[in-house]
N, C-alpha and C positions, 0 to 999 in steps of 0.2 A: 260260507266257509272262508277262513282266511288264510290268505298268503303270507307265507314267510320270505321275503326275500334273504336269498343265500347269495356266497360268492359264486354258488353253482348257477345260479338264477343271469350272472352276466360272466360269461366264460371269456370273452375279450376282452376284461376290464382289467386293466393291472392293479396288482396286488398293493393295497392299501397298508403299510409301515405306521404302524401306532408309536410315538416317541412320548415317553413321561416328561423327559426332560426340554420343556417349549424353548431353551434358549439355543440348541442346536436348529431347530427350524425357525426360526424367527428372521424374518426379509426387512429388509434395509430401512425399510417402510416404518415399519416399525416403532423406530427413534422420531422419524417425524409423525408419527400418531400422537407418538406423549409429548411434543413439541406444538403442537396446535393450540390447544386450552393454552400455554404460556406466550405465544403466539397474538393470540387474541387478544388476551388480559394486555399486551403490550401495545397492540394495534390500540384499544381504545382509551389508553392514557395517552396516549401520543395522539388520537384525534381531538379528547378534549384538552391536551395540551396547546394547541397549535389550532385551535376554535376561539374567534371572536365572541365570547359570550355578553350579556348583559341583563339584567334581569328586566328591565324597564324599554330592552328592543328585541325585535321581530315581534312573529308572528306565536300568537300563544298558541301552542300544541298539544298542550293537555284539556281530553275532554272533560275531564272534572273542572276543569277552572274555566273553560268554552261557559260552558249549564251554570254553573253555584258563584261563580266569582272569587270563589276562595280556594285554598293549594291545597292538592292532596297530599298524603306522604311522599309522594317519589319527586313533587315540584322541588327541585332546589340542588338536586343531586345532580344534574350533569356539571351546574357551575362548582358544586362543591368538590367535583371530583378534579374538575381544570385545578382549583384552587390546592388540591389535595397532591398533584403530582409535581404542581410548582414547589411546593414542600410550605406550605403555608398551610398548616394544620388549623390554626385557631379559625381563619376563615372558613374553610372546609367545613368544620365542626357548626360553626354561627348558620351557615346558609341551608343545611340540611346534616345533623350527626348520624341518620343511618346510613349515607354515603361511607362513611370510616368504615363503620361495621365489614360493609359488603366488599367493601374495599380491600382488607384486610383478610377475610376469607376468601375472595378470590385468588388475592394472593397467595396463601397459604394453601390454598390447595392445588393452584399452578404449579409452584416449586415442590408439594408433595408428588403431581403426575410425573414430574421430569426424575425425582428419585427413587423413589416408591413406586410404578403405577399401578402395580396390578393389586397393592395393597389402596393404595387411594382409590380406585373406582370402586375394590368390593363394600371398603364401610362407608363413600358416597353412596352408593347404591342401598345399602342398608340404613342409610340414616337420613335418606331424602325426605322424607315425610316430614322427620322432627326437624331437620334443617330448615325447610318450608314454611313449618308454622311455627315458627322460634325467630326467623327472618321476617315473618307476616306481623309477628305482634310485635317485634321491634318494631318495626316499621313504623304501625298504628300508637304504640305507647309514645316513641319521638315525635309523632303527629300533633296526637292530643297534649302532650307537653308544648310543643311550638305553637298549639292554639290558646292553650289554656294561660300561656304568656305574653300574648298581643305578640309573637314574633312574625305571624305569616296573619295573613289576612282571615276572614270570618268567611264561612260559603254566604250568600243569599243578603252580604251586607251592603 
């Protein structure tokens, strides 16, 4: 048999006020919810901004390039993104071009959360999939181009 819980079911509970309109309830909070993702996106241009990179020092951290000796899709992006917020595009572009791509939706949908956001998360939310594998084969196609061009090295060479 199932229970229906009613408001009779908790007689000490104050009466719960349905409001259509969420901008009368809406807590201070709020603003820095849709402030975080822009937040962020700021946080890590500013860290590869003010990052000592080089592509020929430290320590290599990708495991694709550890194993095969050659760069996957994502080796190239954090120098290209330093390069990309110093506003030197054409290098950004040279040392890995899906860094723009991702760069530029990030962006765009940073400044979407802070104006829009309850319209930016429902069609992020509905379009994650296709964003996913639209971002994946970019990825893979800039890849196989930068192989297919002698720009980044061969795996297993």
């Amino acid at each position: 048999m199932a229970h229906t819980l009613t408001a009779a079911s908790y007689p000490d509970a104050a009466p719960i006020e349905h409001h259509h309109n969420h901008a009368h309830t809406a807590t201070p909070w709020v603003g820095v919810r849709r402030a975080i993702p822009a937040a962020g996106f700021i946080g890590v241009c500013a860290a590869a901004a003010l990052t000592e990179l080089s592509a020929e020092e430290g320590q290599i951290l990708c495991p694709y390039r550890l194993v095969t000796g050659g760069w996957c899709p994502g080796c190239g992006c954090t120098r290209a993104l330093k390069a990309l917020v110093r506003g030197d595009v054409r290098d950004s572009i040279a040392m890995n071009p899906w860094t723009l791509v991702l760069f530029v939706q990030a962006l765009v949908v940073s400044i979407a959360l802070l104006a829009v956001p309850e319209r930016t998360v429902t069609w992020v939310r509905r379009n994650s999939v296709r964003i996913g594998v639209a971002n994946g084969l970019l990825g893979v196609g800039f890849w196989l181009l930068r192989l297919g061009y002698d720009v980044i090295p061969l795996p297993f060479t």
